[in-house]
C-alpha positions in Angstrom: -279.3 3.1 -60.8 -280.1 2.5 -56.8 -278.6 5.3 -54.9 -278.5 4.2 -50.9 -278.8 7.3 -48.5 -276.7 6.0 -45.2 -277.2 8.7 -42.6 -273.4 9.3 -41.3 -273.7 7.7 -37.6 -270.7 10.3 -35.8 -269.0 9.6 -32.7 -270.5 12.4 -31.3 -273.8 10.7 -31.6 -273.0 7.7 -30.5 -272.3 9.2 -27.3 -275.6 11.1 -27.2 -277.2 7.8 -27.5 -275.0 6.5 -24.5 -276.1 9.8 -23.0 -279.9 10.1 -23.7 -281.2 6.2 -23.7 -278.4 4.2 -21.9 -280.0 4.9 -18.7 -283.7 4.7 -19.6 -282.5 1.0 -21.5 -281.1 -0.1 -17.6 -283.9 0.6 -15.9 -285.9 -2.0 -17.9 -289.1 -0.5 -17.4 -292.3 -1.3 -19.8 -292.7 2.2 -20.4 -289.3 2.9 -21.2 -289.3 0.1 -24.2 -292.5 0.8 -25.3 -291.3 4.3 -26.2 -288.3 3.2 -27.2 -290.1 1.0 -29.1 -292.4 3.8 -30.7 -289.6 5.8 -31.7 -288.1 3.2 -34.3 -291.5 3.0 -35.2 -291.8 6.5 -36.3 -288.1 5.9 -37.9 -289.3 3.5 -39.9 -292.4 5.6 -41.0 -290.1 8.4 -41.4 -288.3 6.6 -44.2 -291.0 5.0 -45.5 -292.1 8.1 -46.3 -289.0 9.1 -47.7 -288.4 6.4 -50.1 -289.1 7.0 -53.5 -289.0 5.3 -56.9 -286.3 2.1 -57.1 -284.8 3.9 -59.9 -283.7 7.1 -57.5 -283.4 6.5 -54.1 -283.7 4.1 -50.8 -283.2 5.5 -47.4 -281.3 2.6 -44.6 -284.2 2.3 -42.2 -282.0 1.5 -39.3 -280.2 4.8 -39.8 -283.5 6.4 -40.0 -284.5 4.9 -36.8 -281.2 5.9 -34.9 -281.5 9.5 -35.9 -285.3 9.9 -34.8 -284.4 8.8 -31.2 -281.3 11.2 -31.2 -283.3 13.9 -32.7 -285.6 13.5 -29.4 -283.2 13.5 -27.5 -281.5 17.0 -29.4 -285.1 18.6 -28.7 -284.7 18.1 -24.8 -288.0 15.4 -24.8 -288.4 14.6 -21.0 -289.2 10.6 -20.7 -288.0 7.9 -18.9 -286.3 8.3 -15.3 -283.1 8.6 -15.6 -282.4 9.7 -19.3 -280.1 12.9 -19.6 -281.8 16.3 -21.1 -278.9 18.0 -22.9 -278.0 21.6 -22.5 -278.1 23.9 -25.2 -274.8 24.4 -25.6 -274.5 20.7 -25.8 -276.8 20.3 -28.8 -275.3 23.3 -30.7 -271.8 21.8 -30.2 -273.0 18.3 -31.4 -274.5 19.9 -34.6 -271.6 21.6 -35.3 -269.3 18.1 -35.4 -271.3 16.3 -37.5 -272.4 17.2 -41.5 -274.3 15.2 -44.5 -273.6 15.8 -48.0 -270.0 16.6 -50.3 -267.5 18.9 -48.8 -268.1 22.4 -49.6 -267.6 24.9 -53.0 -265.0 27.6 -51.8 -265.8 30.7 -53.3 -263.3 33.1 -52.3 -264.1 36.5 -53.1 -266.7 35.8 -55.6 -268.7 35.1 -52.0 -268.5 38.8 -51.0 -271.4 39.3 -54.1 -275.0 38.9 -54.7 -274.3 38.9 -58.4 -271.2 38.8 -60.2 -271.1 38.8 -64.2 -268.6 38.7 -66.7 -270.4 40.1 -69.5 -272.8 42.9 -67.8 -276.0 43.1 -65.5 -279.1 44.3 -66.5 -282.4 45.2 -65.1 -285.7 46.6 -67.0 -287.4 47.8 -64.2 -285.9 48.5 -61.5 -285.0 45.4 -59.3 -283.6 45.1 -55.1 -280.7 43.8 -54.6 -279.2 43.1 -51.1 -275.4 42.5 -51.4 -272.3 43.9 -53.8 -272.6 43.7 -57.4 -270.0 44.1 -59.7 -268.8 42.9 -63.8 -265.4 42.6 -65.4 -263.5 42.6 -67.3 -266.3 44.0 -69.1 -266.7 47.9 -68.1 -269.0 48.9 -65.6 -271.1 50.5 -68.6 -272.3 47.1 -69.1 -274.4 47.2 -65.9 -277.6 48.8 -66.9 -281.1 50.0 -65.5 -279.6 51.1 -62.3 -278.5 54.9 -62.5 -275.4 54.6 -60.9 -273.7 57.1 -58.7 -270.1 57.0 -58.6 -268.6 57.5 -55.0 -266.1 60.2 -54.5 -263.3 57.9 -54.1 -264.5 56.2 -57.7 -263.4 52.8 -56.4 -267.1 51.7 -56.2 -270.8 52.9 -57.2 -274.1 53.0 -55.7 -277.3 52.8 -56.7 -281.1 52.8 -55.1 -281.8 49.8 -56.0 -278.8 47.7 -54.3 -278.1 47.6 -50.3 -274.3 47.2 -51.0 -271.7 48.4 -53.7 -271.0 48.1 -57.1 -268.0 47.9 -58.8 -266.2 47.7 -62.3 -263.0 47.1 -63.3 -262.5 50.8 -65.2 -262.9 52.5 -61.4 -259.7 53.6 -59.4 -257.3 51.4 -57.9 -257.8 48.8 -55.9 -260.8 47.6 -57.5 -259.6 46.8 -61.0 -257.1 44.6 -59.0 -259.7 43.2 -56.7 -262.2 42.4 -59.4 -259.4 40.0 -61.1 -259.2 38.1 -58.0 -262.7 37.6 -57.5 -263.5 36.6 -61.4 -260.8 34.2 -60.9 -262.2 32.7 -57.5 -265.6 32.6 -59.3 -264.2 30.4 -61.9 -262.3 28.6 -59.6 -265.5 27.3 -57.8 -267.2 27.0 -60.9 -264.5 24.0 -61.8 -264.2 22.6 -58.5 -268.1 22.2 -58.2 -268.3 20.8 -62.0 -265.6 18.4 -61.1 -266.8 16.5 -58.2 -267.2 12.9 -59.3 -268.8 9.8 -57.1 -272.5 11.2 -57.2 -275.1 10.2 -54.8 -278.3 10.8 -57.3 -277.6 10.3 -60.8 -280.3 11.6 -63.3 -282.8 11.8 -60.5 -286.1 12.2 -61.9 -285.1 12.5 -65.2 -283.3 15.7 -64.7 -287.2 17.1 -63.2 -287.3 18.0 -59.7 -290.9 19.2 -59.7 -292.7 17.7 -56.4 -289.2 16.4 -54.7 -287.6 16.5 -51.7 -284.1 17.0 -52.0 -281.7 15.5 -49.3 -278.4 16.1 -48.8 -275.5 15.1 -51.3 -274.1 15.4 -54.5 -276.4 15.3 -57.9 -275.2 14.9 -61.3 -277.3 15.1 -64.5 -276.4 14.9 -67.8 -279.0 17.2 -69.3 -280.8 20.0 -68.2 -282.8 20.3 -65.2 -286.1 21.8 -65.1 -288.3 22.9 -61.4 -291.9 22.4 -62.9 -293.5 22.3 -59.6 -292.3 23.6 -56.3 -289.8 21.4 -54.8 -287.8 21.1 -51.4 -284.9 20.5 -50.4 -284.2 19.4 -46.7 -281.4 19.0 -44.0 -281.0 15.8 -42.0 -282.2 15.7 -39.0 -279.4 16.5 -37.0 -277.0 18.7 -39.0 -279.6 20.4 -41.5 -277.5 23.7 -41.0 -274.2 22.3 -42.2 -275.5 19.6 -44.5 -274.4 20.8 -48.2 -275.8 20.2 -51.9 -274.4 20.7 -55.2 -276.4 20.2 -58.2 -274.2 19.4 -61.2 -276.0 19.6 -64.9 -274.5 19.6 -68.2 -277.2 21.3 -70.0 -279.6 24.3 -68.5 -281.1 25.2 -65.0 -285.2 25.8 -66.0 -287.2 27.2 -63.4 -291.3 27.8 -64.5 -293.2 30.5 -63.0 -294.7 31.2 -59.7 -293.1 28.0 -58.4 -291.1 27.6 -55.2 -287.6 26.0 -53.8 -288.1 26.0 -50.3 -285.7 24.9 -47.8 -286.3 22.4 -44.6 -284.7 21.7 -41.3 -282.0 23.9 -41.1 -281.2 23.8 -44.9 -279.4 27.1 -45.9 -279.2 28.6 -49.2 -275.2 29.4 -48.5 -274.6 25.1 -48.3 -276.7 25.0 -51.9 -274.3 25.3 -55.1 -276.1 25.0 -58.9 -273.3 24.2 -61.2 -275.0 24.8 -64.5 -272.9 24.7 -68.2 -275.7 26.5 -69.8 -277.6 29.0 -68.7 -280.2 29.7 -65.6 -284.5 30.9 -66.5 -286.7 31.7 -63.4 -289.5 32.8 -64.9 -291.7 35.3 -63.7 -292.8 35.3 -59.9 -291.1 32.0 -59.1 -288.6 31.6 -56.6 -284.7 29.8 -56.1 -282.6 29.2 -53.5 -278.6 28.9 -53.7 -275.6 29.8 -55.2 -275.7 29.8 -58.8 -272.6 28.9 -60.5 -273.7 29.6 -64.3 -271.0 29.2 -66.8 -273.3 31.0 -69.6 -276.1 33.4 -69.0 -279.0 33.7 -66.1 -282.1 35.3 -67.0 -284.8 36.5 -63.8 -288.3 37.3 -65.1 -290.8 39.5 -63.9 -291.2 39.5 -60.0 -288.8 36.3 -59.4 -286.4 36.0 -56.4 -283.0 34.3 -55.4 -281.8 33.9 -51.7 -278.4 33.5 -52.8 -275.8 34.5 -55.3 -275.5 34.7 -59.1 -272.1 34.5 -60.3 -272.5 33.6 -64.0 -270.0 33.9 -67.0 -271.7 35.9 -69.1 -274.7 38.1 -68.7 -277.0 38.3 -66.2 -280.8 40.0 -66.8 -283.6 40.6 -64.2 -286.6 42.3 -64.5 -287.9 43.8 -61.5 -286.1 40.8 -59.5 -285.3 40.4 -56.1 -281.9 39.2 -55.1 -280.3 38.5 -51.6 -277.5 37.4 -50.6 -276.8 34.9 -47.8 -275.1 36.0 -44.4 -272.9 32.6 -45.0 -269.9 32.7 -47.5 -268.7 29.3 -48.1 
């Protein structure tokens, strides 16, 4: 199946354009088309470069073109008399109007945590967590390996190894309360991201992302997915910071060791959502990016990391992992 990226051409950019190359295009001057001319040039290479196998994807080169001359002119490139440098305040509120990718997974209060289990969190060592934890309706005797210390209000706990609070559903009011709300806003999310539908990759890869680079959009598999090799995944070039992904698999989310998700032009780990119906492996000293929606277990091995959230179903194990949260909630 062919799966067409079209770069989403806003009205706000159509009125940069007017702004940044109208004037430069009137003047008529050889210097002013020849650049002109070498900016669609470097579109085109751009997604040449870009294209992969028929079977996955094809990027519209005319789209790729328009976006290289008003990424140029978002930088603040001085060229031709007469073209218009835009403030900074202009480019931030440009970036902010447009967005590239399916709308984003709401996650309530289950976005206040770095993880958030079901069944009980474990960790054998010790692990650093940045961000709340918390289980139910499972007691908070199901989170392990981190000598909690009860605060003197025993709504919440604390522990050494976790910049934030943690919190159970047998501690004093309103946290037993709170905790319902937030399991239910987890599995709320967890549904809405499973039931997106339309997909813009379908099966990419074979469910293997080893080696790719992962645009925006919505990706549907209908196995598991496995991370090999390292992997990116990457923001257009003008909205990269509100541009969104969600990676839908009907089978398990396989990560192998000492192999890296690393994001690209603005891409941020709180606009990447892994719905997974089984469960989640990053194995020892590799590291993942996102919000994990696992509707069975997720299991960190030795020395492996997450920027982002787990907020799994079931149990979630780490040894000596290192979990933090994103500043964004959804």
């Amino acid at each position: 199946m062919v799966a067409t990226v079209k770069s989403r051409i806003l009205c706000p950019i159509i009125l940069l354009l007017s702004l940044c190359l109208a004037p430069a295009a009137a003047t008529g001057t050889g210097s002013g088309s020849s650049a002109d001319a070498a900016r669609c040039n470097n579109g085109q290479q751009a997604a040449s470069n870009r294209q992969q196998d028929a079977t996955t994807e094809t990027v519209d080169v005319d789209a790729a073109c328009m976006l290289q001359v008003v990424s140029e002119g978002l930088s603040g490139a001085v060229g031709s008399a007469g073209k218009r440098v835009l403030s900074q305040d202009e480019q931030e509120s440009l970036k902010k109007t447009t967005h590239e990718g399916p709308a984003a997974v709401k996650l309530g209060k289950a976005g206040t945590y770095a993880i958030l289990s079901k069944a009980g969190i474990s960790t054998v060592p010790t692990s650093a967590i940045t961000g709340n934890m918390g289980v139910s309706p499972i007691a908070s005797t199901a989170i392990t390996g981190f000598s909690l210390v009860a605060d003197s209000t025993n709504t919440f706990a604390t522990s050494t190894q976790v910049t934030g609070s943690v919190y159970g559903p047998d501690y004093a009011s309103p946290t037993p309360s709170d905790l319902t709300v937030t399991i239910g806003d987890m599995e709320i999310a967890s549904t809405d991201a499973a039931g997106r539908h339309t997909p813009n990759f379908l099966n990419l890869g074979s469910g293997n992302l080893g080696g790719k680079t992962l645009v925006p959009g919505l990706y549907k598999f209908g196995s598991s997915v496995i991370i090999p090799a390292d992997c990116t995944i990457e923001g257009s070039l003008l909205s990269g910071e509100t541009d969104t992904w969600i990676f839908q698999m009907s089978g398990d989310l396989i990560m192998a060791a000492n192999k890296q998700v690393t994001l690209a032009r603005g891409a941020k780990a709180s606009n990447i959502v892994w719905q997974v119906a089984g469960y989640v492996e990053v194995e020892a000293g590799a590291h993942m990016e996102g919000i994990l929606l696992v509707k069975t277990a997720a299991h960190f091995r030795t020395g492996s990391s997450l920027t982002g959230r787990i907020l799994a179903q079931t149990a979630v194990t780490l040894q000596s992992s290192t979990v933090t949260q994103p500043r964004d909630i959804p």
